[in-house]
LUMNU-279864 format. One line per 3 residues: their letters; for each residue x, y, z of C-alpha. Coordinates in nm, 2 decimals, decimal comma, padded with zeros to 4 digits, always signed. Example, Ala and Ser with C-alpha at 12.3 -4.5 7.8 and 13.67 -1.06 7.14 Angstrom:
as	+01,23/-00,45/+00,78 ~ +01,37/-00,11/+00,71 $
//
This chain:
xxx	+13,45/+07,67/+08,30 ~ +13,10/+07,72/+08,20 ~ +12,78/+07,64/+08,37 $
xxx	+12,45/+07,49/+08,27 ~ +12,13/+07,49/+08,53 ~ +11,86/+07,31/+08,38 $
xxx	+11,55/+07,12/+08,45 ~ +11,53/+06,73/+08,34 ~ +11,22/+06,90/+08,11 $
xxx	+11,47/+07,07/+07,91 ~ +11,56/+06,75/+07,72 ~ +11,28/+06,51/+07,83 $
xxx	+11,01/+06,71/+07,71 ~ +10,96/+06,72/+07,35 ~ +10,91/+07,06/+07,35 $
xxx	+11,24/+07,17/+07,45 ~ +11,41/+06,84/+07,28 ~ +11,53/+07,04/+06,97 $
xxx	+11,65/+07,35/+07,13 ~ +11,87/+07,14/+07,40 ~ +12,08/+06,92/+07,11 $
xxx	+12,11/+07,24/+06,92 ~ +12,33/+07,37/+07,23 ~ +12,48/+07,02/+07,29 $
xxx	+12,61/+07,07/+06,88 ~ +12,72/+07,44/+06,94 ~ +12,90/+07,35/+07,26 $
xxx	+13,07/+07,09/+07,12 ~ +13,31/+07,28/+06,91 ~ +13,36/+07,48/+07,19 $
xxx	+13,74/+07,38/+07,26 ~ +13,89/+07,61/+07,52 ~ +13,64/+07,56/+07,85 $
xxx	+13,81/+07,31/+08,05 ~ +13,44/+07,16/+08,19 ~ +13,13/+07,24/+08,12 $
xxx	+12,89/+07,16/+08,45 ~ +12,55/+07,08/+08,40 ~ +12,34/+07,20/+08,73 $
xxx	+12,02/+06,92/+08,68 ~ +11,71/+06,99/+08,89 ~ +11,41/+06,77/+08,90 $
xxx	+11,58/+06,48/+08,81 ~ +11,56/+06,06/+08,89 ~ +11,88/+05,82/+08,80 $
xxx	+11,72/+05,71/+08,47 ~ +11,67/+06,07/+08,34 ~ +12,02/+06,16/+08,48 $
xxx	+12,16/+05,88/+08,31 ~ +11,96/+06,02/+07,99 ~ +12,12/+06,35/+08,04 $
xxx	+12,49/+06,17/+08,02 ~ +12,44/+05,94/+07,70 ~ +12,28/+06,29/+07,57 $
xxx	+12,59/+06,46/+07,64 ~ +12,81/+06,21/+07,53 ~ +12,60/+06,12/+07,18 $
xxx	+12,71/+06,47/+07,09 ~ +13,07/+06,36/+07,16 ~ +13,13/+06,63/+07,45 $
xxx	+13,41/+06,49/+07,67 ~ +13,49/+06,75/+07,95 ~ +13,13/+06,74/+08,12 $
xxx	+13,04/+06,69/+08,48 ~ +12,67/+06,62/+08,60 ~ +12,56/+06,79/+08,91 $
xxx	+12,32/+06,57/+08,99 ~ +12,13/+06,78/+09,27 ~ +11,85/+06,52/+09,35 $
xxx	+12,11/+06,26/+09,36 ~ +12,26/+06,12/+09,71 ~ +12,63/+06,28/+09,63 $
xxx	+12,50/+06,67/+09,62 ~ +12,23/+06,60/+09,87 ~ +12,55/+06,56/+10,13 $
xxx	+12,66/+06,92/+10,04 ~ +12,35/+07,11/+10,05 ~ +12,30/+06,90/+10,40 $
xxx	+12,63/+06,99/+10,52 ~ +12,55/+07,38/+10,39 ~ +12,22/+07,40/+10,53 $
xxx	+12,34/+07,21/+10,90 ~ +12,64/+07,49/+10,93 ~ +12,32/+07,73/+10,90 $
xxx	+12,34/+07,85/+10,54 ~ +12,00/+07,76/+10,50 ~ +12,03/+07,68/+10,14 $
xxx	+11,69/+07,53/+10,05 ~ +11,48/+07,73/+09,81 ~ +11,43/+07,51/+09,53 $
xxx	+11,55/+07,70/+09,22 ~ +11,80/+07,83/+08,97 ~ +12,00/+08,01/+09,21 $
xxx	+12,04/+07,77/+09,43 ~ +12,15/+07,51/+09,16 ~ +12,43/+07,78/+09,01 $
xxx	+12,53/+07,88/+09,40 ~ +12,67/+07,53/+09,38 ~ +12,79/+07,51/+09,03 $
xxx	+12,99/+07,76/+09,08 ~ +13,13/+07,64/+09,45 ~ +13,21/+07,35/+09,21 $
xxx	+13,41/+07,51/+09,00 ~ +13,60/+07,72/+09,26 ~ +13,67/+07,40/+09,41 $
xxx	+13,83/+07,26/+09,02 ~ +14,04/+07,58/+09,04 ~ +13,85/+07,77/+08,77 $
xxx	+13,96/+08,12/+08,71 ~ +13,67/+08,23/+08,47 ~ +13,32/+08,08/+08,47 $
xxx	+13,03/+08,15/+08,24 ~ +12,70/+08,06/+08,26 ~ +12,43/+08,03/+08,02 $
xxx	+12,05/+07,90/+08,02 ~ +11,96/+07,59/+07,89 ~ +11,70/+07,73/+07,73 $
xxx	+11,84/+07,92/+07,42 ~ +11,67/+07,89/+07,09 ~ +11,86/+08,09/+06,92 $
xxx	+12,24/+07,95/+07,10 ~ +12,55/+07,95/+06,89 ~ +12,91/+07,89/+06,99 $
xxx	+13,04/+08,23/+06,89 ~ +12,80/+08,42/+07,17 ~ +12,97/+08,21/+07,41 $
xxx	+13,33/+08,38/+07,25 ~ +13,16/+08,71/+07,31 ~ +13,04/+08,65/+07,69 $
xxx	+13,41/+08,55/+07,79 ~ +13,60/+08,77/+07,57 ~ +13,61/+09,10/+07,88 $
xxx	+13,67/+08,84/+08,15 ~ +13,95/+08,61/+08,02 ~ +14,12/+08,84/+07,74 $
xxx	+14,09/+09,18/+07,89 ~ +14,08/+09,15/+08,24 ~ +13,71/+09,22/+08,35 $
xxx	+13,60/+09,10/+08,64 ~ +13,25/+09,05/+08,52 ~ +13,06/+09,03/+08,17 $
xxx	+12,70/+09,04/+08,11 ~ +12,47/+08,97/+07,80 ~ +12,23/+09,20/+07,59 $
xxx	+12,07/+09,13/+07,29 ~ +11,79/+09,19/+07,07 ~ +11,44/+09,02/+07,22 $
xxx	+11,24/+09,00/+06,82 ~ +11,12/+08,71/+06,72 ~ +10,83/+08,60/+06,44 $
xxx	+10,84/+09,00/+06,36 ~ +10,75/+09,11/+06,76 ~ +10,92/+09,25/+07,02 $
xxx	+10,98/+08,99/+07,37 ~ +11,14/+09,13/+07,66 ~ +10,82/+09,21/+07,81 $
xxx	+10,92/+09,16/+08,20 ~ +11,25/+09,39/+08,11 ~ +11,04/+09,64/+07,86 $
xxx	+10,70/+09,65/+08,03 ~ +10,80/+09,62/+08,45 ~ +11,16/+09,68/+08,51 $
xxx	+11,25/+09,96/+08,29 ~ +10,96/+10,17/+08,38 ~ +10,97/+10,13/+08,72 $
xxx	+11,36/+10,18/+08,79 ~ +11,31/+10,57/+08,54 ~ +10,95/+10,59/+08,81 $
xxx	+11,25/+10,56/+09,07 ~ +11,50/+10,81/+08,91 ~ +11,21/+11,05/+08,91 $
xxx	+11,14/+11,01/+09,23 ~ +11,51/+11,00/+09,38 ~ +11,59/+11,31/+09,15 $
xxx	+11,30/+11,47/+09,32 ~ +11,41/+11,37/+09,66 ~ +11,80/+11,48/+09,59 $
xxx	+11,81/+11,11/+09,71 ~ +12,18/+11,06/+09,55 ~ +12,31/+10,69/+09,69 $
xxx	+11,98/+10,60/+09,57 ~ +12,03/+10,72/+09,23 ~ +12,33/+10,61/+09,15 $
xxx	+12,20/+10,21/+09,21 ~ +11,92/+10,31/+08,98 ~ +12,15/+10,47/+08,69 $
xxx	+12,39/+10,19/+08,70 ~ +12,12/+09,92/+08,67 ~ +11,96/+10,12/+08,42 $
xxx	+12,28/+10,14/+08,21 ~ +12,24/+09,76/+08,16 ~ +12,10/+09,73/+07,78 $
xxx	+11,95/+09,41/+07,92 ~ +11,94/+09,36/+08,29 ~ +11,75/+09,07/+08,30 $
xxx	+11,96/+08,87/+08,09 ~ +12,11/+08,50/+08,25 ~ +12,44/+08,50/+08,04 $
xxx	+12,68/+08,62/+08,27 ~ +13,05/+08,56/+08,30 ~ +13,27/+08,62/+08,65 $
xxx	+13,64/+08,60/+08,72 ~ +13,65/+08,40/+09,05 ~ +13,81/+08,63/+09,28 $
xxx	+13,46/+08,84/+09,22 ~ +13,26/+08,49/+09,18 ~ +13,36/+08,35/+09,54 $
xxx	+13,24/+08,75/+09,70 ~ +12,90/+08,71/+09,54 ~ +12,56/+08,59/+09,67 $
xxx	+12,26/+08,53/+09,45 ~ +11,96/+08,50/+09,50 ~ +11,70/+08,21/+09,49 $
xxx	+11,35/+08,31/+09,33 ~ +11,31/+08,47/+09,05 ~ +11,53/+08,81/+09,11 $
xxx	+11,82/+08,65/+09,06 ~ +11,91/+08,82/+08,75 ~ +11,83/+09,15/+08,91 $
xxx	+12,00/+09,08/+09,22 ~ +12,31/+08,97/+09,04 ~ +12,33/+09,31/+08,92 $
xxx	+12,30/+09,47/+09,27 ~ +12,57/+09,25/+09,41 ~ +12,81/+09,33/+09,08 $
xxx	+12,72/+09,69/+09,15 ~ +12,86/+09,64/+09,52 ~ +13,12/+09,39/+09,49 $
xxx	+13,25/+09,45/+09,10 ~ +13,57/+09,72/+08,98 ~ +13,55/+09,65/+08,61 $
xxx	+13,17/+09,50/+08,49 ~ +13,13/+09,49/+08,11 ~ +12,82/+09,44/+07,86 $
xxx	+12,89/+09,19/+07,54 ~ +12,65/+09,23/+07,26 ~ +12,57/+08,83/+07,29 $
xxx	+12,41/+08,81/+06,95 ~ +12,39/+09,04/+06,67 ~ +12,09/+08,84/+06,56 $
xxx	+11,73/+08,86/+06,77 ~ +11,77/+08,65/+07,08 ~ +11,52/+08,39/+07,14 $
xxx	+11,41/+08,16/+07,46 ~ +11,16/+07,96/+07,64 ~ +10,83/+08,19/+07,69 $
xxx	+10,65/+08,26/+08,02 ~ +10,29/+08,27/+08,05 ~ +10,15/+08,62/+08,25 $
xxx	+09,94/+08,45/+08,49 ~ +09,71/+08,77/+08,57 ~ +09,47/+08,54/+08,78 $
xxx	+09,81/+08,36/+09,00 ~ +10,02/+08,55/+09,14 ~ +10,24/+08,23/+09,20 $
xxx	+10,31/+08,21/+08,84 ~ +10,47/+08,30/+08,51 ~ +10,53/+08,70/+08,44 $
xxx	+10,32/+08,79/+08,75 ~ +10,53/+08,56/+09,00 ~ +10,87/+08,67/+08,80 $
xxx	+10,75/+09,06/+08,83 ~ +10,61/+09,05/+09,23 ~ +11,01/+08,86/+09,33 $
xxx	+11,17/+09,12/+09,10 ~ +11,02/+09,47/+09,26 ~ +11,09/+09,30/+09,64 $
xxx	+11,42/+09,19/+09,54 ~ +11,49/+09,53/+09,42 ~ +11,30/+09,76/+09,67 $
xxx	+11,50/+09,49/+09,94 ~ +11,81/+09,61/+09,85 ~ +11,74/+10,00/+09,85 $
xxx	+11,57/+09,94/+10,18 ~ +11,84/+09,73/+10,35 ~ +12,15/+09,78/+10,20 $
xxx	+12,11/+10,15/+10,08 ~ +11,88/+10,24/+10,39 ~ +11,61/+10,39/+10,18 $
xxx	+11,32/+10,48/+10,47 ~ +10,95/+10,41/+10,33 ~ +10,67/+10,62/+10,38 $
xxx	+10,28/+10,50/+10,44 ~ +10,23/+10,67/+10,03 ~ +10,59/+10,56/+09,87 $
xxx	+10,39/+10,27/+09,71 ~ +10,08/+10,44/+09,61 ~ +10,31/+10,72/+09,45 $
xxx	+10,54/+10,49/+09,32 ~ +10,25/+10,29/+09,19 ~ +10,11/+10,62/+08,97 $
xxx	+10,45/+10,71/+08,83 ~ +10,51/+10,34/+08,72 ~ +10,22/+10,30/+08,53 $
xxx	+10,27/+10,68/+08,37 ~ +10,59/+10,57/+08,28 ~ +10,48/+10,24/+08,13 $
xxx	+10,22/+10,35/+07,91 ~ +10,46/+10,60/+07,77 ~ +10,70/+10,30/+07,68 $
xxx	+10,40/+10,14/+07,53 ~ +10,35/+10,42/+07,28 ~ +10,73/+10,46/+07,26 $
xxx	+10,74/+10,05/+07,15 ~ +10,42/+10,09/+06,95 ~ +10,57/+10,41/+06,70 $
xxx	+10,89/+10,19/+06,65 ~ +10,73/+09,83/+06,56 ~ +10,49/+10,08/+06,32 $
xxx	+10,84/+10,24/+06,16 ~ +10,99/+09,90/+06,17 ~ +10,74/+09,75/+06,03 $
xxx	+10,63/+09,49/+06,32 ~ +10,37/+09,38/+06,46 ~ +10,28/+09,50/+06,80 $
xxx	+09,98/+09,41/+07,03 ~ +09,90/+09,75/+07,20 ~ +09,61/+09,60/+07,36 $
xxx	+09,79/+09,30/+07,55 ~ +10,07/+09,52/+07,61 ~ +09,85/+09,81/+07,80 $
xxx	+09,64/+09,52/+07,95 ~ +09,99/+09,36/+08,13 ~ +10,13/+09,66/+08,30 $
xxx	+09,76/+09,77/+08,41 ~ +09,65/+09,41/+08,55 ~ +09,95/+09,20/+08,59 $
xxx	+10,27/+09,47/+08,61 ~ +10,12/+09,74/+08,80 ~ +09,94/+09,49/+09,02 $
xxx	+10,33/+09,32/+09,10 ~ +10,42/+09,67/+09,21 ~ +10,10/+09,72/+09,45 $
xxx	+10,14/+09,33/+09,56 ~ +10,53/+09,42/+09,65 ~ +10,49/+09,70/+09,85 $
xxx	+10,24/+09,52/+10,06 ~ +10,44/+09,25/+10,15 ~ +10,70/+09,51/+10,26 $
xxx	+10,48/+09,76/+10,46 ~ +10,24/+09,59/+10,58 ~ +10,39/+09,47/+10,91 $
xxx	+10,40/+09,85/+11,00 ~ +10,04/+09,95/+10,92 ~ +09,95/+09,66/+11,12 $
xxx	+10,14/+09,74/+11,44 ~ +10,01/+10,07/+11,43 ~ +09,66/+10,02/+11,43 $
xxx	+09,70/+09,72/+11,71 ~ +09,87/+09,99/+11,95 ~ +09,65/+10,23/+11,87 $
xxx	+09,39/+10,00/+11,93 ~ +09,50/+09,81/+12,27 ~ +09,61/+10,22/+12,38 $
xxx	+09,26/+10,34/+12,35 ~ +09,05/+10,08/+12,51 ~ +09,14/+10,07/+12,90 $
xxx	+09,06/+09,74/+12,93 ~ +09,42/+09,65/+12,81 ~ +09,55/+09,87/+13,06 $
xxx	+09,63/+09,56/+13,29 ~ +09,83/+09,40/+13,01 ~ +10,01/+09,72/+12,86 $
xxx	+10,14/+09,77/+13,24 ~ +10,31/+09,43/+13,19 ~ +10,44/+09,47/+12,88 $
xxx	+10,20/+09,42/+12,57 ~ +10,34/+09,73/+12,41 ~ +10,67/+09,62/+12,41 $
xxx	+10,59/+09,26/+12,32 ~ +10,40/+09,40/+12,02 ~ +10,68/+09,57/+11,94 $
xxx	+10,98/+09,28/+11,98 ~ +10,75/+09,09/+11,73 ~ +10,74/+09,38/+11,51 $
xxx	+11,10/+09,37/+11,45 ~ +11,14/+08,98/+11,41 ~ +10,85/+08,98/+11,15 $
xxx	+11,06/+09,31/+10,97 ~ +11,36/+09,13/+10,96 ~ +11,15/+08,83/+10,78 $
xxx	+10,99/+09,07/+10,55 ~ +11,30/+09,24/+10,42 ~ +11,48/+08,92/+10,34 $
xxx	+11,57/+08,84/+09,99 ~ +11,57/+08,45/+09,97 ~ +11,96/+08,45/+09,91 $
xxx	+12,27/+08,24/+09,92 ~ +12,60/+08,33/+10,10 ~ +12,91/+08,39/+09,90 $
xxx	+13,19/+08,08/+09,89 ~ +13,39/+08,28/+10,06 ~ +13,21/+08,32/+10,38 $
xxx	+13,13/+07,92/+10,36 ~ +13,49/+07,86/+10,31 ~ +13,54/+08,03/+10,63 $
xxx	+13,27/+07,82/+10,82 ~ +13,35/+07,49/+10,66 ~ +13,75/+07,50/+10,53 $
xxx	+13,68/+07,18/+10,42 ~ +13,39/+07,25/+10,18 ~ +13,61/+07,26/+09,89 $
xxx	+13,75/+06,91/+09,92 ~ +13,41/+06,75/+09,99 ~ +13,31/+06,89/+09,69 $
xxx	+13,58/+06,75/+09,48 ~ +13,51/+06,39/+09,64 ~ +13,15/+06,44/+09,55 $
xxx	+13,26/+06,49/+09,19 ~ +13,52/+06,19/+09,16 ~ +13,26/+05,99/+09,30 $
xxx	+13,03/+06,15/+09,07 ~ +13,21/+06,10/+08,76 ~ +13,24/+05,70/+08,84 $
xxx	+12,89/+05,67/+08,90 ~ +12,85/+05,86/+08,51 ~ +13,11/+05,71/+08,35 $
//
């Protein structure tokens, strides 16, 4: 089966009109996926209904609609988040979390997923991105591809933020002798593209897996394959440049574009060394960190500058060296005080209420200890990636799940067809 999150914007906006059909074409002579699912966010009933005669103008048969704004859906993510899954963050990930429980529910063995927002989208990638998992026993495939388009090089988030700052990681952990550290680090950066959204799972891995639901899904994909996976492949997806929907880098909002994307990637990232790998942070991990990152990052810049020169591209040094110094290097400094700054700010209020005896009263009944308790709540807050749970842990809550979904989807199909 093969998945499709998108927004209603992806076919309602002009804009995106073009590159939308040219999938809907491509998919079309697509003849072995048994149902293609299309996860729609930010949608009313008229532009759902636009979505199916959309569909079904390019004489696709084997769809499905997940209509998530629509009553039918609603009921599951009410039933999820009543059993305490709290699955509520608007997003990608939580629109895939429950394509995918859709498919496990239709009995899918493989299922692929691909963005809506491919420019450059042609059948035969989708051959390539299945080929490990269904022909040769994979449990997981991932994407890579060239990011050139109108003679530049794209990629920036992936050239300019993550690849810098997981080798200003290796540094440090090599430095450290740090080595279950390391080896998250190597295998997520032997990932020619880690931030790429066509991915491909069998479903014994697929129902293990969470994801997350801001913008480190990608990257947190990766940490769960690197957990959960025995046999994860790369596919060359295009032997062509790869091309997609631009963001802006918002340097001014940090709720935006590249510089939203980059502040959820680092936290999603430094999360799971912190939590999972029980990496311990010091008061200067992120100042250090900081320095190396943006050592490292210039030298990429003049590494990516010599080869667009010998290549003959063009390359904008100056926007490139402004990004990781204002938006990149600023995502790093922004992360790491999200994530430490509930310490630095317990120790100067004991400190404070220890020094000045007119809290002696209070400290004798317990404000230490409060100060602490609250300490550890706002921690486990802090180093929380906003995250599904896998299908198999709902499964085990809610045996039913998977036959409410597939009522959901015959009623769904009725109400499309």
């Amino acid at each position: 089966m093969l998945v499709i999150p998108l927004l209603a914007s992806e076919y309602t906006d002009p804009v995106n009109h073009a590159t939308f059909q040219r999938i809907l074409r491509q998919l079309k002579e697509v003849t072995y996926v048994s149902k293609i699912i299309f996860g729609l966010d930010q949608a009313n009933e008229e532009e759902a209904f636009a979505l199916k005669d959309l569909i079904e103008s390019h004489d696709i048969k084997n769809y499905l609609i997940q209509w998530n704004d629509g009553p039918g859906f609603t009921g599951i993510y009410n039933t999820l988040n009543e059993a305490g899954f709290n699955i509520s963050e608007p997003g990608k990930g939580k629109n895939m979390f429950l394509s995918f429980g859709i498919a496990i529910a239709l009995g899918a063995e493989s299922v692929g997923l691909i963005d809506a927002d491919i420019r450059t989208f042609r059948r035969v990638q989708l051959d390539r991105l299945f080929y490990p998992v269904v022909v040769l026993n994979y449990d997981f495939s991932k994407a890579y591809y060239a990011r050139i388009m109108e003679d530049r090089l794209y990629g920036r988030v992936k050239r300019l933020l993550l690849d810098p700052l997981l080798l200003a990681l290796k540094r440090k952990f090599t430095e450290t002798e740090e080595q279950k550290m390391l080896n998250l680090i190597q295998f997520l950066l032997d990932f020619n593209y880690q931030l790429s959204g066509e991915v491909a799972f069998h479903v014994d891995l697929l129902k293990r897996m969470r994801f997350a639901t801001n913008w480190g899904v990608e990257i947190f994909t990766l940490i769960e394959v690197y957990r959960k996976a025995s046999s994860p492949a790369q596919v060359m997806f295009s032997k062509d440049p790869f091309d997609h929907k631009h963001q802006e880098s918002s340097p001014e909002d940090r709720t935006k574009g590249l510089n939203r994307m980059a502040i959820d990637i680092v936290t999603t990232l430094m999360n799971a060394l912190v939590i999972e790998e029980g990496l311990e942070i010091s008061d200067t991990f992120f100042r250090d960190l900081t320095v190396t990152y943006q050592a490292v990052a210039e030298e990429q810049v003049k590494k990516y500058s010599d080869d667009s020169s010998f290549s003959n591209l063009s390359y904008d040094r100056d926007g490139e060296e402004y990004l990781v110094k204002h938006v990149f290097r600023n995502s790093v400094l922004q992360a790491g005080e999200m994530l430490t700054s509930p310490y630095r700010m317990t120790e100067k209020f004991l400190r404070f209420v220890h020094t000045n005896p007119e809290f002696k009263p209070f400290l004798d009944n317990g404000l230490a200890q409060a100060i602490l308790d609250v300490e550890r709540k706002k921690e486990q807050g802090v180093f929380e990636t906003p995250q599904t749970v896998s299908w198999e842990r709902v499964s085990n809550k809610l045996p039913h799940i998977f036959y409410d979904l597939i009522e959901v989807v015959e009623a769904e199909k009725r109400r499309f067809s």
